[in-house]
KEGU-808086 format. One record per residue (C-alpha): residue number from 1; x, y, z. Coordinates in nm, 2 decimals, m for minus. Each point is the difference from the previous one (the first is absolute). Example, Ala and Ser with C-alpha at 12.3 -4.5 7.8 and 13.67 -1.06 7.14 Angstrom:
<pts>
+-----+--------+--------+--------+
: num :     px :     py :     pz :
+-----+--------+--------+--------+
:   1 :   1.23 :  m0.45 :   0.78 :
:   2 :   0.14 :   0.34 :  m0.07 :
+-----+--------+--------+--------+
</pts>
This chain:
<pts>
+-----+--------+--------+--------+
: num :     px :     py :     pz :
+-----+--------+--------+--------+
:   1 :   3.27 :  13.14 :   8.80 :
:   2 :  m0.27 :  m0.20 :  m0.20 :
:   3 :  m0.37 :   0.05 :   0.12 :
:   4 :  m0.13 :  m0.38 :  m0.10 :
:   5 :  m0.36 :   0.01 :   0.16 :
:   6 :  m0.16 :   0.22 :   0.22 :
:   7 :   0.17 :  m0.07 :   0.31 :
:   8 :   0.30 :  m0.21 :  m0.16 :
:   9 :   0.34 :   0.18 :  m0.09 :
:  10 :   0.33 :  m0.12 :  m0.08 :
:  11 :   0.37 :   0.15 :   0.00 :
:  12 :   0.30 :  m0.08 :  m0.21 :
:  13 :   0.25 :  m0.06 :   0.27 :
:  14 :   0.31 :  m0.02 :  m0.15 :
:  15 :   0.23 :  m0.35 :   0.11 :
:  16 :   0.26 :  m0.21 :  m0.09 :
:  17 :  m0.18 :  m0.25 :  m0.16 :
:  18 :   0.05 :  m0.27 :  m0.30 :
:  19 :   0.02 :   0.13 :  m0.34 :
:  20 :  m0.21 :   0.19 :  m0.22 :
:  21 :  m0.10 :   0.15 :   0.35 :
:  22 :   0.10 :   0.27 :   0.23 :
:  23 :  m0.32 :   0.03 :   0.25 :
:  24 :  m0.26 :  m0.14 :   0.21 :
:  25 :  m0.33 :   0.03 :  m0.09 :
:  26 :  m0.14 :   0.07 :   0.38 :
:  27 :  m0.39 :   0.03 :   0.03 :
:  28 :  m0.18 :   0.21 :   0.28 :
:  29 :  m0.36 :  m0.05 :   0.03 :
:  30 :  m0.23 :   0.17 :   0.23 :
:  31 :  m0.20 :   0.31 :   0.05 :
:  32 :   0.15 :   0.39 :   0.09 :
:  33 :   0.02 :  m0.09 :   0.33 :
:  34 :   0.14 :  m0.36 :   0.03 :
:  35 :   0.25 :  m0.21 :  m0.24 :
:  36 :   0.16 :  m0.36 :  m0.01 :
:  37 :   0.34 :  m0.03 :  m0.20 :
:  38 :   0.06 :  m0.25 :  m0.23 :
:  39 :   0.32 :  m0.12 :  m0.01 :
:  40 :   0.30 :   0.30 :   0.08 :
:  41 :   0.27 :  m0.01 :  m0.27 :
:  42 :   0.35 :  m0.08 :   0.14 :
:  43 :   0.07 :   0.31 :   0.24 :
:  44 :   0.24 :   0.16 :  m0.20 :
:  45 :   0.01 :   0.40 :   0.04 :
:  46 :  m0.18 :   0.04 :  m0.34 :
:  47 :  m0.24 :  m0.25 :   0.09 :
:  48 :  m0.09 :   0.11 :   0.34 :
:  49 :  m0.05 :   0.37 :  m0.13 :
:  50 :  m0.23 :  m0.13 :  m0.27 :
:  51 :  m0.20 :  m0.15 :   0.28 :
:  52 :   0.02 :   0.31 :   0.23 :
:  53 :  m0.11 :   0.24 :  m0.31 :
:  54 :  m0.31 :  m0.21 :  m0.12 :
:  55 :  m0.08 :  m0.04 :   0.36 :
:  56 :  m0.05 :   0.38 :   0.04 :
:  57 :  m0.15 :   0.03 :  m0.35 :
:  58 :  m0.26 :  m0.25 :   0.15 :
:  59 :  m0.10 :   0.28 :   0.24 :
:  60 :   0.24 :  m0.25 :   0.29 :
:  61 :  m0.25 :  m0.21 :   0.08 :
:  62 :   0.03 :  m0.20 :   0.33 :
:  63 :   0.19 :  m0.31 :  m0.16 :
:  64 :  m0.12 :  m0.29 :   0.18 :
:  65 :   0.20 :  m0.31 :  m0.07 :
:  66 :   0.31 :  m0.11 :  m0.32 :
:  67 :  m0.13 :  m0.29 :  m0.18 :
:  68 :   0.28 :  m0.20 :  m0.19 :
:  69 :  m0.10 :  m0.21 :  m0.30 :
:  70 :   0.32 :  m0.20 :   0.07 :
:  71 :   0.35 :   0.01 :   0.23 :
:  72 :   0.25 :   0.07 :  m0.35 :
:  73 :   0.19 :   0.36 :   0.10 :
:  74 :  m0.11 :   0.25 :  m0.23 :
:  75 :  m0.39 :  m0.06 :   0.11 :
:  76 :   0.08 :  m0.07 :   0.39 :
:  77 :   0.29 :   0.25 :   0.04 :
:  78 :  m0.18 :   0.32 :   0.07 :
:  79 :  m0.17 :  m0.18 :   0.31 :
:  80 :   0.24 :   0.14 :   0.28 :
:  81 :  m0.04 :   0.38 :  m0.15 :
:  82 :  m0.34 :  m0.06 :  m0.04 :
:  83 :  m0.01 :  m0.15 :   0.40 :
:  84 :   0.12 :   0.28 :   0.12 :
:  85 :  m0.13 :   0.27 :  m0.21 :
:  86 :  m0.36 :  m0.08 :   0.14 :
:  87 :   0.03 :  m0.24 :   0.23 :
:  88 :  m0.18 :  m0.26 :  m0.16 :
:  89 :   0.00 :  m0.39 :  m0.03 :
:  90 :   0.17 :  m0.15 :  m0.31 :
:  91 :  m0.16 :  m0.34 :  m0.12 :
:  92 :   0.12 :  m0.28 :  m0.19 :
:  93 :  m0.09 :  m0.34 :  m0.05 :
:  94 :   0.18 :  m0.26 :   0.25 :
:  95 :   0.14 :  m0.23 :  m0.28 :
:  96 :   0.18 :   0.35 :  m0.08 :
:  97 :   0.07 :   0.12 :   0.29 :
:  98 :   0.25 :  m0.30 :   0.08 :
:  99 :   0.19 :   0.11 :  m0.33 :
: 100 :   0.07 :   0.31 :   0.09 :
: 101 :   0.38 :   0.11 :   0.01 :
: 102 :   0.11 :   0.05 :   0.40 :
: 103 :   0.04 :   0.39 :  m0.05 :
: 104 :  m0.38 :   0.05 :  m0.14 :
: 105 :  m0.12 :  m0.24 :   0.29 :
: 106 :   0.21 :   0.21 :   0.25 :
: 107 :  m0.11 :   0.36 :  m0.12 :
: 108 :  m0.33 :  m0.03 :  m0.14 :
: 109 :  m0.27 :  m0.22 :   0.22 :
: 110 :  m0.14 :  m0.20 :  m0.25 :
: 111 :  m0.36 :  m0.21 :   0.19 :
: 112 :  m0.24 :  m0.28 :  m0.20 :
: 113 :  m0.28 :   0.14 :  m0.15 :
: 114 :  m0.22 :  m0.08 :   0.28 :
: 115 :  m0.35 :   0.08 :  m0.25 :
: 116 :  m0.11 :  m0.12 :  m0.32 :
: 117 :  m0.15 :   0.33 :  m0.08 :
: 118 :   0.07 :   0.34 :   0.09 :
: 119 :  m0.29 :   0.31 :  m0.04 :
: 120 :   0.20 :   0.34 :  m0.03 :
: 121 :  m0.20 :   0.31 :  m0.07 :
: 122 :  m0.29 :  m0.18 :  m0.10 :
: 123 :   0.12 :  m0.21 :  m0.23 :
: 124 :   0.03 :  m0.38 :   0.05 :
: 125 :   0.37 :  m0.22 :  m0.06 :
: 126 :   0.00 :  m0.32 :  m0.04 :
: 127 :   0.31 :  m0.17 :   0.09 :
: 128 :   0.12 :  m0.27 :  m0.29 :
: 129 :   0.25 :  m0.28 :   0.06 :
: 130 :   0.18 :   0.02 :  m0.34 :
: 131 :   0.30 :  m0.25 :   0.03 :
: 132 :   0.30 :  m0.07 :  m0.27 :
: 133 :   0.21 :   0.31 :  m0.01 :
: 134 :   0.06 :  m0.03 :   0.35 :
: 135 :  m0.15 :  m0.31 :   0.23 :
: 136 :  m0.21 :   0.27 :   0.20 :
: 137 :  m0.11 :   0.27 :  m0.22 :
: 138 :  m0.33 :   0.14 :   0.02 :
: 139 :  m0.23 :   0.20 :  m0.24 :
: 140 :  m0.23 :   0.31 :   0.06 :
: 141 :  m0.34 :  m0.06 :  m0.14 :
: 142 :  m0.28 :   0.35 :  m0.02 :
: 143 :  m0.30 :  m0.17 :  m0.08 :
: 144 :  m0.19 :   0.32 :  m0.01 :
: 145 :   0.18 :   0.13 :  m0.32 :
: 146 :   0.14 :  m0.33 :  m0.11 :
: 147 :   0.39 :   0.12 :   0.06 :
: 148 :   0.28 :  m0.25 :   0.09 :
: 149 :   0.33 :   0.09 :   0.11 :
: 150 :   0.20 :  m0.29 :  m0.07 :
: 151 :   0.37 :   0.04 :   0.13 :
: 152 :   0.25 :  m0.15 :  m0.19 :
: 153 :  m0.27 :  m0.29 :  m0.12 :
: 154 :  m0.05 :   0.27 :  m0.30 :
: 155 :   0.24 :   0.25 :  m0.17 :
: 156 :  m0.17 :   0.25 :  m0.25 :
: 157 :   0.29 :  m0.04 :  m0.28 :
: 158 :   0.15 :  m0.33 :   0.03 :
: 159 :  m0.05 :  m0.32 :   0.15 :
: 160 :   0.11 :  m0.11 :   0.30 :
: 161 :   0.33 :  m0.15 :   0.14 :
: 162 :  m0.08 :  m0.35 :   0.24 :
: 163 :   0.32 :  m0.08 :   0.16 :
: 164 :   0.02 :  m0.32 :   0.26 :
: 165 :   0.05 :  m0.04 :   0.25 :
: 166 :  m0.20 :   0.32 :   0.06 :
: 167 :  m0.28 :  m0.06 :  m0.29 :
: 168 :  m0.17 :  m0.29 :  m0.05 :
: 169 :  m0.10 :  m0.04 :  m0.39 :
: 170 :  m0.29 :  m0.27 :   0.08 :
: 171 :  m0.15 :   0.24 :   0.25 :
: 172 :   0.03 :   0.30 :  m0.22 :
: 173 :  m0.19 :  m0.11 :  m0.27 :
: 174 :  m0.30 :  m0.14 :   0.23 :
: 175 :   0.04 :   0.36 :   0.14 :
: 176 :  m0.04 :   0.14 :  m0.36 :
: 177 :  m0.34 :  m0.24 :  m0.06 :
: 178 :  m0.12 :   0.14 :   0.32 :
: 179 :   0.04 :   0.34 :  m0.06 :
: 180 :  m0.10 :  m0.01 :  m0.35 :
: 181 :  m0.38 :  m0.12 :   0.15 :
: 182 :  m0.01 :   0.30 :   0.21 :
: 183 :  m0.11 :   0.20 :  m0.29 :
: 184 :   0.19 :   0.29 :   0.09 :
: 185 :  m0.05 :   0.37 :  m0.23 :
: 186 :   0.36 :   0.11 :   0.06 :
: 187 :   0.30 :  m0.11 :   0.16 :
: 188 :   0.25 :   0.18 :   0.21 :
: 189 :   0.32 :  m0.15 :  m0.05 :
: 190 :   0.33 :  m0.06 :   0.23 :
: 191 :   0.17 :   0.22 :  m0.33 :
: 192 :  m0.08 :   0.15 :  m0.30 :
: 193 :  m0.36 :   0.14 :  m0.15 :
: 194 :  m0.31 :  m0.09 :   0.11 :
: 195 :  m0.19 :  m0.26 :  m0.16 :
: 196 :  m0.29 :   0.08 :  m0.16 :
: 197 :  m0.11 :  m0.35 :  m0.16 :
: 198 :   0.07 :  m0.27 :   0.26 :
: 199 :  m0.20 :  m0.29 :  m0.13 :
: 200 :   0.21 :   0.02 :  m0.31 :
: 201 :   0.33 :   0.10 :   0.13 :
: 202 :  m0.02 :  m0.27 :   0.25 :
: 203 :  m0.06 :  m0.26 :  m0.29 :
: 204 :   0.31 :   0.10 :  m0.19 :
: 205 :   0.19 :  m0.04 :   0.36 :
: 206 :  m0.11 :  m0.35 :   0.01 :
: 207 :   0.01 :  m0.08 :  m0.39 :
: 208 :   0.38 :   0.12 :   0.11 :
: 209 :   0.06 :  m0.21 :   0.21 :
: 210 :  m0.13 :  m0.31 :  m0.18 :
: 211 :   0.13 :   0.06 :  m0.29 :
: 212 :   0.35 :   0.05 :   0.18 :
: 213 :   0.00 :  m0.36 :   0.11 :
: 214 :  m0.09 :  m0.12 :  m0.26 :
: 215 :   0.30 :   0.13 :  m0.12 :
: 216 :   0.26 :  m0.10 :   0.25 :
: 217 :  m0.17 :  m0.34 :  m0.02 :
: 218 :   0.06 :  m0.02 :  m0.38 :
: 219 :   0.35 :   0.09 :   0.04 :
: 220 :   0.07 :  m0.27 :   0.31 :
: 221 :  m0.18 :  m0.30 :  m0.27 :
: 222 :   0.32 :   0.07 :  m0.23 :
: 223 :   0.27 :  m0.04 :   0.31 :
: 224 :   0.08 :   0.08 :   0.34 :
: 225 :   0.10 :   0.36 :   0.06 :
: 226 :   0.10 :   0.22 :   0.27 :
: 227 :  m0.23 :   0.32 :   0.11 :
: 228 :   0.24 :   0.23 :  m0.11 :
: 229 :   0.02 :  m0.16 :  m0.38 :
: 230 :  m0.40 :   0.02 :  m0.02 :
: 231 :   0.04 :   0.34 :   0.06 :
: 232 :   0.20 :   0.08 :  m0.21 :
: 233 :  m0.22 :  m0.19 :  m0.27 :
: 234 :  m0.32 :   0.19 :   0.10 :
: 235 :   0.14 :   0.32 :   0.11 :
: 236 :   0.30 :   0.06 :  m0.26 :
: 237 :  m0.26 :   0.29 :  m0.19 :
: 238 :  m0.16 :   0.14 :   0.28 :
: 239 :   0.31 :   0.09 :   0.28 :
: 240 :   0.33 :   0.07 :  m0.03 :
: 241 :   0.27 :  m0.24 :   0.14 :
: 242 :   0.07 :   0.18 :   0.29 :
: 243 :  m0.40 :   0.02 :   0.11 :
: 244 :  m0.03 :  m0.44 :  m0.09 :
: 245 :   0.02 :  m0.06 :   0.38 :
: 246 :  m0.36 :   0.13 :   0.03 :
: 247 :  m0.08 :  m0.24 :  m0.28 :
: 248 :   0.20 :  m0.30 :   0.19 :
: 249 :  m0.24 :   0.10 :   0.26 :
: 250 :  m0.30 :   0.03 :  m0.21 :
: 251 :   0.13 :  m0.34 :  m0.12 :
: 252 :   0.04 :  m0.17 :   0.33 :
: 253 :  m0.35 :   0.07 :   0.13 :
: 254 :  m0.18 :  m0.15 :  m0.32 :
: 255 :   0.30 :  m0.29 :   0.08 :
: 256 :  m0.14 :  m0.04 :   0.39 :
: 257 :  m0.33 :  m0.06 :  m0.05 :
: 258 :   0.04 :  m0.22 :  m0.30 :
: 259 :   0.23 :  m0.24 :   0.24 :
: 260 :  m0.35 :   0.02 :   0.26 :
: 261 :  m0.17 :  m0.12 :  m0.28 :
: 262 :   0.21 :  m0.32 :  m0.08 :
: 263 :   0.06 :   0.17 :  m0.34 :
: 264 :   0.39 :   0.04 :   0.01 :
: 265 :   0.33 :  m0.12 :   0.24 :
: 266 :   0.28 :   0.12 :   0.07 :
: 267 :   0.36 :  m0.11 :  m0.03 :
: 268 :   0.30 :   0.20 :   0.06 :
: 269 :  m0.18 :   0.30 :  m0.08 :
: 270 :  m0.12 :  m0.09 :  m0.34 :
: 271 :  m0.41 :  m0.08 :   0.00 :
: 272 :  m0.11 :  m0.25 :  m0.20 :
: 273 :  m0.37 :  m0.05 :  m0.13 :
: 274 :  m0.21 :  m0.34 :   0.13 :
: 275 :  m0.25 :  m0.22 :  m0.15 :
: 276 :  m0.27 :   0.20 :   0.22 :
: 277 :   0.15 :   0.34 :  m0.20 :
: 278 :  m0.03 :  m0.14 :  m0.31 :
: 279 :  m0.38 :  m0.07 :   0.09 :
: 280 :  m0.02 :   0.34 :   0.11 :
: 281 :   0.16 :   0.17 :  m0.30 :
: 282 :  m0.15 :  m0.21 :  m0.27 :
: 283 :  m0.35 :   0.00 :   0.12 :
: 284 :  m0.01 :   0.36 :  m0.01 :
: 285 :  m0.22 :   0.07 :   0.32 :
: 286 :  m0.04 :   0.39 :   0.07 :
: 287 :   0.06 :  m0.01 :   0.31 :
: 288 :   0.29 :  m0.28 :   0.01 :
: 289 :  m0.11 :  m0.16 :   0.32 :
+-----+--------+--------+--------+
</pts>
């Protein structure tokens, strides 16, 4: 366990989670006598104990509620243990909640968030509607030591995966803009380190993404291709062949939103650019809106 601020802890839960990963960043913030839980880790026996060990180190505070960031398994799976380890209510945000898989609903009785901010042990919450990794996930926000836990919206070694139907590119990168004007000092992360210097790493996450379709629209100005063959093109130095279905997916959310902007269409599976994407591309905007 990571002591992040006075009052703010974290655990390395292990989970089965994508690649380079294998844990759940899970954040408890309170006082001695009282915690919340953010987000749970996917309730596997490793994962549980992790919870059950840092819990005691903690002093076993009173745990008061389970906050997920979003409904994906390895953040909202530990929400049944948790449940009935101390009786307390688990919260995720409705647009989640519907995702959930029948089991999780079944065992683990996921509510709303019913608040937009939460004071635990003297220190103030502040519930953040953080779409684009999943339609409903939401953001922790300490505004008295400038701390963000972001979910899956940030991941302290890589960037992140936006899969559709699920994720929601457009959305995502609003999300980023948003979170980049809270000025946050640090930010706790769904996986990986902590991040120390958010207003710049949040840059290169956007610059990322721009610069990524700028890409996949150069590519589509030359002919129409599938989102497999980009893929291939972009990711052919960076993941082996049998890991490319991550970039197909990678590939199919810049893909999405680019067809909500009028940019490219589709024909049996091939995507073609427009004369709106050509605008786009050429023109050079940052933000390619």
């Amino acid at each position: 366990m990571e002591q992040l601020a006075e009052g703010i802890a974290r655990s390395r839960v292990p989970s089965v989670t994508l690649p380079p990963y294998a844990a759940t960043e899970c954040y408890w913030v309170g006082s001695p006598s009282e915690v919340i839980l953010v987000d749970a880790g996917d309730g596997s026996e490793a994962g549980v104990q992790q919870l059950e060990d840092d819990w005691e180190t903690l002093g076993s505070p009173a745990v008061r509620a389970v906050f997920a960031t979003h409904h994906h398994g390895d953040h909202t799976g530990g929400g049944a243990w948790a449940h009935r380890r101390w009786g307390c209510p688990l919260y995720l945000a409705e647009a989640d909640i519907a995702r959930l898989g029948a089991r999780t609903r079944t065992d683990a009785p996921w509510q709303p968030f019913a608040m937009d901010s939460v004071t635990i042990g003297g220190i103030r919450v502040d519930l953040v509607a953080a779409p684009g990794h999943t339609p409903g996930q939401c953001n922790f926000w300490i505004p008295s030591v400038r701390g963000l836990l972001a979910g899956d919206n940030v991941l302290g070694n890589t960037t992140v995966v936006i899969v559709p139907p699920d994720g929601h590119l457009g959305e995502y990168m609003e999300t980023l803009i948003r979170l980049k004007r809270l000025g946050a000092e640090w930010i706790g992360p769904g996986h990986g380190d902590v991040v120390q210097n958010p207003d710049q790493y949040l840059g290169e996450y956007l610059a990322h993404r721009h610069e990524r379709s700028r890409q996949i629209l150069d590519l589509l100005h030359g002919e129409a291709m599938t989102p497999r063959t980009i893929a291939e093109v972009l990711y052919r130095d960076k993941l082996p062949l049998e890991q490319m279905a991550v970039g197909e997916w990678m590939v199919r959310g810049h893909l999405e939103w680019f067809q909500a902007q009028g940019w490219v269409q589709e024909e049996r599976g091939r995507y073609r650019i427009t004369a709106d994407g050509r605008h786009a591309m050429w023109k050079g905007r940052d933000d390619l809106k």
